[in-house]
C-alpha positions as CSV (number, residue, x, y, z in Angstrom):
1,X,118.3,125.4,62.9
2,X,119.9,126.7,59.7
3,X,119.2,123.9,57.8
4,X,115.7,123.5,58.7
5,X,115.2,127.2,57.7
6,X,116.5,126.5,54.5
7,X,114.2,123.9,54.0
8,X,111.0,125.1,55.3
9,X,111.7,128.9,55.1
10,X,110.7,131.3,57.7
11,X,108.8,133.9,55.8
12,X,105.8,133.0,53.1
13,X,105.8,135.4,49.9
14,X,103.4,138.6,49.7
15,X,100.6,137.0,48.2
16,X,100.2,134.6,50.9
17,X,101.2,137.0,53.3
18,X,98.3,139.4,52.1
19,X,96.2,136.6,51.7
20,X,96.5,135.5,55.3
21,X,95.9,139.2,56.5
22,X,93.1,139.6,54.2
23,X,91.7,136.4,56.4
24,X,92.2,137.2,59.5
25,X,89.4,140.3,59.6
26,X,86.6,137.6,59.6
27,X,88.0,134.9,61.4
28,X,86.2,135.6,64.6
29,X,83.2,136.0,62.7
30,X,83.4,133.0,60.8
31,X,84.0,130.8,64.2
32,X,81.5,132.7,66.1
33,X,78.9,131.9,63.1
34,X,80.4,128.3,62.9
35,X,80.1,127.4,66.5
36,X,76.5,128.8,67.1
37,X,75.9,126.7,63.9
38,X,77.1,123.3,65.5
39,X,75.5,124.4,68.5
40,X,72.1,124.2,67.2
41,X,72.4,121.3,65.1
42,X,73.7,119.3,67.8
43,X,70.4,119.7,69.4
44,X,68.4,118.1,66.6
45,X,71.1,115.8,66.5
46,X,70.9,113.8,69.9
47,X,67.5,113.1,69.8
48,X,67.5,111.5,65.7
49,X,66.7,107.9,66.0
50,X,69.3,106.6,63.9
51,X,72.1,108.8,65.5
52,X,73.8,106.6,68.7
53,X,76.3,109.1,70.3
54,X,77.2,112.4,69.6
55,X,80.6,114.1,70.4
56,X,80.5,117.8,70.8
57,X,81.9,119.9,73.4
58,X,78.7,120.9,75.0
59,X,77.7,117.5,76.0
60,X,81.1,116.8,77.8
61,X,80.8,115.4,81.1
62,X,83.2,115.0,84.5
63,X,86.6,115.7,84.0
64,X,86.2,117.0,79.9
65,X,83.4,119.3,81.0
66,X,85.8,120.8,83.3
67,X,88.4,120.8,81.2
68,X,86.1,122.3,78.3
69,X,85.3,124.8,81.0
70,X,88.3,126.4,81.6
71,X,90.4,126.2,78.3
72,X,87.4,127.4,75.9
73,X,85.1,130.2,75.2
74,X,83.1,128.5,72.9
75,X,82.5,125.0,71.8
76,X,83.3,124.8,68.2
77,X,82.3,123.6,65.0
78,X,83.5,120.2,65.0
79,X,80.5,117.5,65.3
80,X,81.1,113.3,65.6
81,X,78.2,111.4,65.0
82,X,77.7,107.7,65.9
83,X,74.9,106.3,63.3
84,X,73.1,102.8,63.9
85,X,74.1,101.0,61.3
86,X,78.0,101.2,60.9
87,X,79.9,101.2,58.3
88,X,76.6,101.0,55.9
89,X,74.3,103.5,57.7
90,X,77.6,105.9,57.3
91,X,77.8,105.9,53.7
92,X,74.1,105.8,53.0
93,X,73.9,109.0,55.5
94,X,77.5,110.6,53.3
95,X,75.8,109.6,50.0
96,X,72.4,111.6,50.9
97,X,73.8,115.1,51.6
98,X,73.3,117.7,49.6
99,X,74.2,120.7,51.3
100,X,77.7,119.6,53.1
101,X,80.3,118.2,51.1
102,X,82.3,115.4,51.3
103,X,85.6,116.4,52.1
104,X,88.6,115.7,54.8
105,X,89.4,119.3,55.7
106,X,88.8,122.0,59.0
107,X,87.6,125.3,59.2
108,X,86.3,125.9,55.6
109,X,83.3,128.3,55.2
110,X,81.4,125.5,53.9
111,X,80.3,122.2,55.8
112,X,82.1,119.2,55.4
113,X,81.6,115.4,56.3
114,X,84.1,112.6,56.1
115,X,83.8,109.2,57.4
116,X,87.2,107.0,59.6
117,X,87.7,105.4,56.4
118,X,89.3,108.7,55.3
119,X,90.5,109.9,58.5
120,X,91.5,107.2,60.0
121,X,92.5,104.9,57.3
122,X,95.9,104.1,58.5
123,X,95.1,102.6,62.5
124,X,94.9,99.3,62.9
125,X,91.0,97.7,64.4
126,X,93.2,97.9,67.7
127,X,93.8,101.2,68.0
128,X,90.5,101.8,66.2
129,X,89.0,100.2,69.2
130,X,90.6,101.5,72.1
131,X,89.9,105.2,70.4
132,X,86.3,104.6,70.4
133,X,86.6,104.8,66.4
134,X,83.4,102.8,65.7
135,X,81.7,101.7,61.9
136,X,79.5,104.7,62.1
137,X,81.3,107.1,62.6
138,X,81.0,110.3,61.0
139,X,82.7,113.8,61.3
140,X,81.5,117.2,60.7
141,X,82.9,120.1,60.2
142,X,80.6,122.6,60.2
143,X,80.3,126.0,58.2
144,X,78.8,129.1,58.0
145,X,75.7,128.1,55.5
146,X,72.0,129.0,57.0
147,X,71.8,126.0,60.0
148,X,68.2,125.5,59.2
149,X,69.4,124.9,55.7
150,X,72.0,122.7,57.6
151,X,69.7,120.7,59.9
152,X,67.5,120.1,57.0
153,X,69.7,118.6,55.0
154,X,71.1,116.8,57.7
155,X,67.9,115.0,58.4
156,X,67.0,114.1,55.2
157,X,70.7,112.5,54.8
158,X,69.8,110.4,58.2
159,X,66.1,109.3,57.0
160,X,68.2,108.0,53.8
161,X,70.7,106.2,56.5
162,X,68.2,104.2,57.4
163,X,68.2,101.8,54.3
């Protein structure tokens, strides 16, 4: 134990200490904001032409909807999208936003999108496969921007996805 205390430490320095403090007053504000966010967007979402599957809490069914039930208050801000297309409709649909960013990160303020080829880089087509990774697979991490702002962007980046 002492040695990995030494290494890792077990306190962080003021700054980040204050830092972390400082964050914490609007956290459940942020996630409240966040989740209703990805709430509504999911919506518009589902029903999109080009968009196959999406994966969002709310849309859970049998044994994850009970699951989702019991353990969470609210669904969160994480979206998965499954464009027709693949691999190519992915990247047109990345290279089209304006709003979100490209970016492999969670629970930023702003809204993020990555495709597996940055989050999943390192699993073989194997496991790839039997995780339901597919071509077109895109993540979201949504933020706390205007989600009308959001949505709009959203569907001008899957009109562009088309080819």
């Amino acid at each position: 134990m002492k040695a990995t205390r030494a290494f890792l430490g077990t306190i962080c320095e003021p700054f980040t200490a204050w830092m972390l403090q400082r964050s914490m007053a609007t956290l459940w504000l942020r996630m409240t904001k966040q989740s209703k966010n990805a709430t509504k967007l999911v919506a518009g979402l589902k029903s999109h032409p080009m968009v196959e599957r999406v994966h969002y809490p709310t849309l859970f069914t049998g044994e994850q909807a009970r699951i989702f039930a019991a353990q969470c208050r609210a669904p969160g801000s994480m979206i998965a999208l499954e464009l027709r297309g693949g691999r190519a409709a992915a990247f047109r649909f990345l290279n089209a936003l304006k709003l979100v960013r490209l970016a492999v990160s969670l629970g930023g303020v702003e809204s993020l999108a990555s495709t597996r080829t940055t989050t999943a880089s390192e699993m073989s087509d194997d496991d790839l496969r039997l995780g339901g990774v597919t071509e077109g697979l895109v993540r979201l991490s949504v933020g706390v921007e205007y989600w009308r702002d959001l949505a709009a962007d959203l569907k001008q980046a899957l009109e562009a996805a088309k080819g």
